[in-house]
C-alpha atoms as an extended CHARMM CRD file, in Angstrom:
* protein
*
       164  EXT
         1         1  UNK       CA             -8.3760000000      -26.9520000000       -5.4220000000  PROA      1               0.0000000000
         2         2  UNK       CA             -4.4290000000      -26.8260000000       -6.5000000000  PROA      2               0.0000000000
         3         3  UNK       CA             -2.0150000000      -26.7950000000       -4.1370000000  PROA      3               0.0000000000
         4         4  UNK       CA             -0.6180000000      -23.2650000000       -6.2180000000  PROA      4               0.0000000000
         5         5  UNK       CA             -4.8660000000      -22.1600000000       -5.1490000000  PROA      5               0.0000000000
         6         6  UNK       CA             -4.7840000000      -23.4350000000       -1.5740000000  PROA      6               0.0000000000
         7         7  UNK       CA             -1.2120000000      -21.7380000000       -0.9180000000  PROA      7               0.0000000000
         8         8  UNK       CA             -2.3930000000      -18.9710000000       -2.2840000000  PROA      8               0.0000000000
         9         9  UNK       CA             -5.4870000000      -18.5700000000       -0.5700000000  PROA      9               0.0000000000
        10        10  UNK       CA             -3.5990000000      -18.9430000000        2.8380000000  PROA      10              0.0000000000
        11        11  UNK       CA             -1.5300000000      -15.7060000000        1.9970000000  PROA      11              0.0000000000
        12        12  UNK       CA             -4.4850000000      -13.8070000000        0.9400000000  PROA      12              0.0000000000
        13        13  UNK       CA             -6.2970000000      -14.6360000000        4.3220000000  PROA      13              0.0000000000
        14        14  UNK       CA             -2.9120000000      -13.4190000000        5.7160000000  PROA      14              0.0000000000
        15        15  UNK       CA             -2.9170000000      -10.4080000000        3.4240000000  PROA      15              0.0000000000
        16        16  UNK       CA             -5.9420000000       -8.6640000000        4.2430000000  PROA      16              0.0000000000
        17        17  UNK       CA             -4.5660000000       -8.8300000000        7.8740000000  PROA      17              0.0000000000
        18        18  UNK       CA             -1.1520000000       -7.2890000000        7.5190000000  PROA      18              0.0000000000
        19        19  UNK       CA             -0.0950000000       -6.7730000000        3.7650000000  PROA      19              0.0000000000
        20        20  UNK       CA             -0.0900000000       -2.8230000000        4.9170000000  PROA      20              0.0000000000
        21        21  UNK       CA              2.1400000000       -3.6340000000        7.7360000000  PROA      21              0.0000000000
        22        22  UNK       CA              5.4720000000       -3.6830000000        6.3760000000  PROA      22              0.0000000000
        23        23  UNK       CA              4.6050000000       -0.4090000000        4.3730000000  PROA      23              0.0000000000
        24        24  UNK       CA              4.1320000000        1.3230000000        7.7850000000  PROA      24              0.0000000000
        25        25  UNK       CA              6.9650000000       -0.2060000000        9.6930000000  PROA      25              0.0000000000
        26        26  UNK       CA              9.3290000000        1.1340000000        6.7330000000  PROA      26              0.0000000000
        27        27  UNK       CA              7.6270000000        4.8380000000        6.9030000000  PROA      27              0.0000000000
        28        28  UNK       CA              7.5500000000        5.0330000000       10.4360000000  PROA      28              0.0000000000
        29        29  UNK       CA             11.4140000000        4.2630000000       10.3470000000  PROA      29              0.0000000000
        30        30  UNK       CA             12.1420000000        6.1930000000        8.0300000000  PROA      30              0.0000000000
        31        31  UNK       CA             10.0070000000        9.4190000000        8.7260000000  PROA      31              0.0000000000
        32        32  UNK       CA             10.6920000000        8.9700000000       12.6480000000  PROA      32              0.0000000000
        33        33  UNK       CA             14.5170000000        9.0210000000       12.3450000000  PROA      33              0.0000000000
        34        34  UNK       CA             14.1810000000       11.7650000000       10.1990000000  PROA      34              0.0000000000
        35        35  UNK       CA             12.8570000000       13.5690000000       13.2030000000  PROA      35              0.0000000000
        36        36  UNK       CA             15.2000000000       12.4960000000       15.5470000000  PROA      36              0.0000000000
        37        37  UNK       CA             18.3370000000       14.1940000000       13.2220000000  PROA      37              0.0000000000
        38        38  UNK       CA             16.1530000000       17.6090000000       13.5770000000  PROA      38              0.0000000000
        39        39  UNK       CA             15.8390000000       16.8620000000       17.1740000000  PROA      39              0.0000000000
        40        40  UNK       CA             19.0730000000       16.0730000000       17.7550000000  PROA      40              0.0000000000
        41        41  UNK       CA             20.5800000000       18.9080000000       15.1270000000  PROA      41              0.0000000000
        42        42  UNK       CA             20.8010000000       22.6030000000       14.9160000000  PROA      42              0.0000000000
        43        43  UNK       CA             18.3410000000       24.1450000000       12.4410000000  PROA      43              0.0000000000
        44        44  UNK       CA             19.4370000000       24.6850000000        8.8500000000  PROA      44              0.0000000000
        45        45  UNK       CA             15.9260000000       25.8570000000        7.7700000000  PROA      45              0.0000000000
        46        46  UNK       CA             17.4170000000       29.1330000000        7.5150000000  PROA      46              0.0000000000
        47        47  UNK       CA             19.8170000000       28.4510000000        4.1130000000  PROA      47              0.0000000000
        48        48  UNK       CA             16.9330000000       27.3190000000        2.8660000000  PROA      48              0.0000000000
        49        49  UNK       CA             13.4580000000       29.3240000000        3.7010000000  PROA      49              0.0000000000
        50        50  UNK       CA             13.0470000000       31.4580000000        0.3400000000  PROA      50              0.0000000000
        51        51  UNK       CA             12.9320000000       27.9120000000       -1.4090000000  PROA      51              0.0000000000
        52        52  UNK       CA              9.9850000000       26.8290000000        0.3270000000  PROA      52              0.0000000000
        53        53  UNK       CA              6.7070000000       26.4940000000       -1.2780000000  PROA      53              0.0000000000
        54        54  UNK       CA              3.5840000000       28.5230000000        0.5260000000  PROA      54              0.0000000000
        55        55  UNK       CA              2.1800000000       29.2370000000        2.7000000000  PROA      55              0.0000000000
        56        56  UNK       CA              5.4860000000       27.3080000000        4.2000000000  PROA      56              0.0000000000
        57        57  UNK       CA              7.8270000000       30.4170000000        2.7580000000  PROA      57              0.0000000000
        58        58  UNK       CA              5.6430000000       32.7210000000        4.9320000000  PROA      58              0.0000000000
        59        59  UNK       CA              6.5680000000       31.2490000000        8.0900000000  PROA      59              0.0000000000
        60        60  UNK       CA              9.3170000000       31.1590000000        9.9450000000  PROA      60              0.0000000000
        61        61  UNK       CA             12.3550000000       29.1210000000        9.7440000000  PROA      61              0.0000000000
        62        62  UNK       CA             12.2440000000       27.9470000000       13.2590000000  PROA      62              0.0000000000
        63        63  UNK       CA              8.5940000000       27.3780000000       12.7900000000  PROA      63              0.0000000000
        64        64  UNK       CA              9.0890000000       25.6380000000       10.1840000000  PROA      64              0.0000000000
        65        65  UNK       CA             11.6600000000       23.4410000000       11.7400000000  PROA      65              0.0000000000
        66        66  UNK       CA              9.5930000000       22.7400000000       14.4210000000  PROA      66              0.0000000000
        67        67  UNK       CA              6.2720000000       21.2890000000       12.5160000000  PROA      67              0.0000000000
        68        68  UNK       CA              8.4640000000       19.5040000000       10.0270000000  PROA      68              0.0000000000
        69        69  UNK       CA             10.3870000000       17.9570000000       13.4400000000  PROA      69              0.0000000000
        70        70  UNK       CA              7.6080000000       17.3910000000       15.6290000000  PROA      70              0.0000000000
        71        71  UNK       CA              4.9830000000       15.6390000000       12.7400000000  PROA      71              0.0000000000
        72        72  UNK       CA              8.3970000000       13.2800000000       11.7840000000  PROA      72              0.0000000000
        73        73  UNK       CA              8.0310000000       12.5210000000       15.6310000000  PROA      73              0.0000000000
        74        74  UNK       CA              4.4400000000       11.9330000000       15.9940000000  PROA      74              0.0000000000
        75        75  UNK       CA              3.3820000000       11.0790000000       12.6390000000  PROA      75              0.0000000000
        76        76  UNK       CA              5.0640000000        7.8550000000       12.2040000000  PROA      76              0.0000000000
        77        77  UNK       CA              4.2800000000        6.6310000000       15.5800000000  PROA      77              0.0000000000
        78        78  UNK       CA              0.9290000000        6.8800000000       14.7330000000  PROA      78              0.0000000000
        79        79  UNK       CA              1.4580000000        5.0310000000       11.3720000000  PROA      79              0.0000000000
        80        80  UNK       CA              3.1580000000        2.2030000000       13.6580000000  PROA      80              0.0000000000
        81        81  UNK       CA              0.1240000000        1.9730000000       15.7300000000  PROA      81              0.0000000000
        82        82  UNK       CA             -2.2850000000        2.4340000000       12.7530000000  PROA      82              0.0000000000
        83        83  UNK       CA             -3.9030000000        5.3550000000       14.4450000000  PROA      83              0.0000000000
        84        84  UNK       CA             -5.1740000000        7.7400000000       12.1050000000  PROA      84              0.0000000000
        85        85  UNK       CA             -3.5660000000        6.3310000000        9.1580000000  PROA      85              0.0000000000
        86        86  UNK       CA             -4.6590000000        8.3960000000        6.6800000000  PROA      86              0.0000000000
        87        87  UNK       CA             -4.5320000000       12.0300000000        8.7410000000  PROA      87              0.0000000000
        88        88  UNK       CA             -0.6070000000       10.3570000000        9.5760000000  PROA      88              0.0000000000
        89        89  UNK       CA             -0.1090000000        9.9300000000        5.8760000000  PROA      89              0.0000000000
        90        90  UNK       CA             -1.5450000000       12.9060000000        4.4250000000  PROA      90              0.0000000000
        91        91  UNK       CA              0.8410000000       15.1340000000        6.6350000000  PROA      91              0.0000000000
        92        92  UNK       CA              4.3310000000       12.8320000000        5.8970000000  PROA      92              0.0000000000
        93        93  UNK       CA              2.8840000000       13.5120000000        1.8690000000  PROA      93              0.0000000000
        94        94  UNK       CA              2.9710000000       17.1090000000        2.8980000000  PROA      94              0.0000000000
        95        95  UNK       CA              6.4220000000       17.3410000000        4.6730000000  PROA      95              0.0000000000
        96        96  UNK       CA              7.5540000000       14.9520000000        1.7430000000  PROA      96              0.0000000000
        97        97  UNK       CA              6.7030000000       17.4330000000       -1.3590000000  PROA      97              0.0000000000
        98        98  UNK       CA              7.9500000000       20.4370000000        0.7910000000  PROA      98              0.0000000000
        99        99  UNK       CA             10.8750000000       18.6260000000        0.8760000000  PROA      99              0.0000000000
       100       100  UNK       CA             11.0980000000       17.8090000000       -2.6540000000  PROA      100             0.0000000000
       101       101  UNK       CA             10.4360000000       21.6630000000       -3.3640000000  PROA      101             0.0000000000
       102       102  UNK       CA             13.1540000000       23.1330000000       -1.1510000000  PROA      102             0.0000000000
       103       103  UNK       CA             15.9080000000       20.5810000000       -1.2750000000  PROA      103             0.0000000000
       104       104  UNK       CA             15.7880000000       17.4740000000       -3.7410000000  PROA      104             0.0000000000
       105       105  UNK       CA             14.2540000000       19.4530000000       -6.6230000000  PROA      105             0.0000000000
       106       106  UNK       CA             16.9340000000       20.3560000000       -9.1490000000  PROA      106             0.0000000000
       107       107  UNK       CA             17.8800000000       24.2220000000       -9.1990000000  PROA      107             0.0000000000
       108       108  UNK       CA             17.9400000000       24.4880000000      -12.8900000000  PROA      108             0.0000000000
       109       109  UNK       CA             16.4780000000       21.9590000000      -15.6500000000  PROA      109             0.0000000000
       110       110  UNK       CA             15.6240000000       22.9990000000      -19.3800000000  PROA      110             0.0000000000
       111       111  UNK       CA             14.4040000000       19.3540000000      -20.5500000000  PROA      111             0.0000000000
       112       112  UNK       CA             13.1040000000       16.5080000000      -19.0790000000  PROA      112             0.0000000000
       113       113  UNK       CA             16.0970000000       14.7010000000      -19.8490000000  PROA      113             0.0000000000
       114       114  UNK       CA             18.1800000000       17.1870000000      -17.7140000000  PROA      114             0.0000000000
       115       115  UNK       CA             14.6990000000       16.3690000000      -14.9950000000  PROA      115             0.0000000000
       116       116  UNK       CA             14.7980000000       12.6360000000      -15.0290000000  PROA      116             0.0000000000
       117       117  UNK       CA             19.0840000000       13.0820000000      -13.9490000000  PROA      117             0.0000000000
       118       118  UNK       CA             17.3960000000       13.9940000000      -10.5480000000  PROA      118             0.0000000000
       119       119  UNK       CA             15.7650000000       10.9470000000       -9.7430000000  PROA      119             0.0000000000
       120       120  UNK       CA             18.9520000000        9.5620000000       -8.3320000000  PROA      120             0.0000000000
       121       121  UNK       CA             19.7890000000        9.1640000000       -4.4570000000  PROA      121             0.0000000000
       122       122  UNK       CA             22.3040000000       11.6200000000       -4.6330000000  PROA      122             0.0000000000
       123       123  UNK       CA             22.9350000000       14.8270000000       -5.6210000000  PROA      123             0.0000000000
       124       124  UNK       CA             25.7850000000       15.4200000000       -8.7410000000  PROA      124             0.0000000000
       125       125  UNK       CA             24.1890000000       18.4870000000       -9.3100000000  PROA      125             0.0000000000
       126       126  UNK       CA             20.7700000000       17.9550000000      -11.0030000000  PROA      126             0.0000000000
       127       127  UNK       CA             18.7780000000       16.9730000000       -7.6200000000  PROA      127             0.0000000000
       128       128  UNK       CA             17.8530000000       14.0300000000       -5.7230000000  PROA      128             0.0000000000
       129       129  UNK       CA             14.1970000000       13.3470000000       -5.7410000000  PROA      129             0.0000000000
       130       130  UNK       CA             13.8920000000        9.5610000000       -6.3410000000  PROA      130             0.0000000000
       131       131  UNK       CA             13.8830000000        8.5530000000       -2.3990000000  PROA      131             0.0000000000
       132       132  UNK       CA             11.1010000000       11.1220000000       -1.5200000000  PROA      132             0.0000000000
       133       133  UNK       CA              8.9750000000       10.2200000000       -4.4680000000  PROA      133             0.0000000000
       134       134  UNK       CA              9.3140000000        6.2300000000       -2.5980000000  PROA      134             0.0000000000
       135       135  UNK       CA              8.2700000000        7.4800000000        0.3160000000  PROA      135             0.0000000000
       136       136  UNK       CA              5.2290000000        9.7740000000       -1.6870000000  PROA      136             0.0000000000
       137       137  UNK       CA              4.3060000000        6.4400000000       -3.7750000000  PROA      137             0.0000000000
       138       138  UNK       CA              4.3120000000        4.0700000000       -0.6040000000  PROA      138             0.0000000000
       139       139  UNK       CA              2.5140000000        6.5840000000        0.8110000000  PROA      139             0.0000000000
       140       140  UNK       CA             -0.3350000000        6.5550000000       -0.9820000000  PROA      140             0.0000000000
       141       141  UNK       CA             -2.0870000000        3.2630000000       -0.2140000000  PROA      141             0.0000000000
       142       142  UNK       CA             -2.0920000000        3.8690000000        3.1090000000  PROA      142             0.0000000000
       143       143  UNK       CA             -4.0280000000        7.3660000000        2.3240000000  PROA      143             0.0000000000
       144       144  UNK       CA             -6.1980000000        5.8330000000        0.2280000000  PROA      144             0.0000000000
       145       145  UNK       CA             -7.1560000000        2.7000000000        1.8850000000  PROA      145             0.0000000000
       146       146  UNK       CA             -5.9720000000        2.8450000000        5.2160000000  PROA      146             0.0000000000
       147       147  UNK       CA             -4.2950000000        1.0470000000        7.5380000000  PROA      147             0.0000000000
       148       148  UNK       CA             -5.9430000000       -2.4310000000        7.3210000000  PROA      148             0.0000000000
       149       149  UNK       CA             -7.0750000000       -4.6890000000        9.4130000000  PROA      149             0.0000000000
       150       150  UNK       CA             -3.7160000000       -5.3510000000       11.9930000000  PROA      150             0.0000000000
       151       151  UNK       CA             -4.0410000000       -1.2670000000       13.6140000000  PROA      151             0.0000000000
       152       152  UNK       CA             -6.0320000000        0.3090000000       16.3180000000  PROA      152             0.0000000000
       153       153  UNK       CA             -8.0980000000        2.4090000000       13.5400000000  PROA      153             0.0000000000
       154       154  UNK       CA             -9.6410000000       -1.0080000000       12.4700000000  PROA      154             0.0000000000
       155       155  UNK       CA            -10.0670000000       -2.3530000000       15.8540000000  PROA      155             0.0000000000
       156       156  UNK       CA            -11.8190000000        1.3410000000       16.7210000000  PROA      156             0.0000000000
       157       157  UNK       CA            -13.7900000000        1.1830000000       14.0940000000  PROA      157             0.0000000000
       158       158  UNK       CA            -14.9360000000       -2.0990000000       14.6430000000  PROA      158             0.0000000000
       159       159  UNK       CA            -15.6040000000       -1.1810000000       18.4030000000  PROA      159             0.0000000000
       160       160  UNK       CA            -18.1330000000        2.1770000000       17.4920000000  PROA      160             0.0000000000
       161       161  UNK       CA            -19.6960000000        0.2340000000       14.7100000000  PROA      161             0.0000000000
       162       162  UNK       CA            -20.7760000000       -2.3410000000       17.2960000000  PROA      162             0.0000000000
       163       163  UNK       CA            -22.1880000000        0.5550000000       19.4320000000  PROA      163             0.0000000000
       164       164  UNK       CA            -24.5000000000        2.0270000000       16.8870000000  PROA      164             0.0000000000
């Protein structure tokens, strides 16, 4: 065995334990202060409602300030923890494209060349859906695979499977 081999079999051990970690910490940060600005803020849900995809547009804008605040809140503390990973995931994906549909998509586009001038971080006019679509890509292997080994879903799983 190589010492390139043997290092790298040292990380992998390590991998399988946390390489998910760092993908939740970020979310959870991200998503969770997200949800302190609504809690913190007045609601501007209002400006905003009609561009709202269903059954979201049918609702409320208070209502709909209120779910999008309160999963931001519990939703990434429960990616921290690793508790329900994937449920956790699956609703940040769903705030994440409402988002993208009622704010960072870009009013008006006739090409994709006038599209791809929205995936930027901020707005000059043609949208700003680049950060979101992070957020939807790094949320995806956590969705699909879970939260690894290092979370309480693991450890719970591991604790009924020795039950049964």
């Amino acid at each position: 065995m190589t010492a390139f081999t043997h290092t790298f079999s040292h990380i992998d051990r390590f991998g399988s334990w946390s390489a998910d970690l760092p993908l939740r910490l970020f979310l959870a940060w991200e998503f969770f202060e997200s949800g302190l600005e609504k809690y913190n803020g007045t609601n501007w849900f209002g400006d905003l409602q009609s561009s709202f995809p269903f059954p979201f547009s049918a609702l409320p804008a208070a209502l709909n300030w209120q779910l999008s605040m309160w999963a931001e809140l519990v939703l990434p503390l429960l990616l921290l923890l690793g508790l329900g990973t994937r449920l956790a995931s699956a609703g940040l994906m769903v705030i994440t494209v409402v988002a993208i549909a009622a704010v960072h998509w870009p009013a008006q586009w006739s090409s994709l060349a006038e599209l791809a001038q929205g995936y930027a971080i901020t707005d000059q006019g043609f949208g700003n859906f680049k950060l979101p679509l992070i957020y939807l890509v790094a949320l995806l292997p956590l969705l699909l695979k879970g939260a690894g080994r290092l979370s309480l879903d693991h450890w719970l799983n591991a604790r009924f499977a020795a039950r049964a």
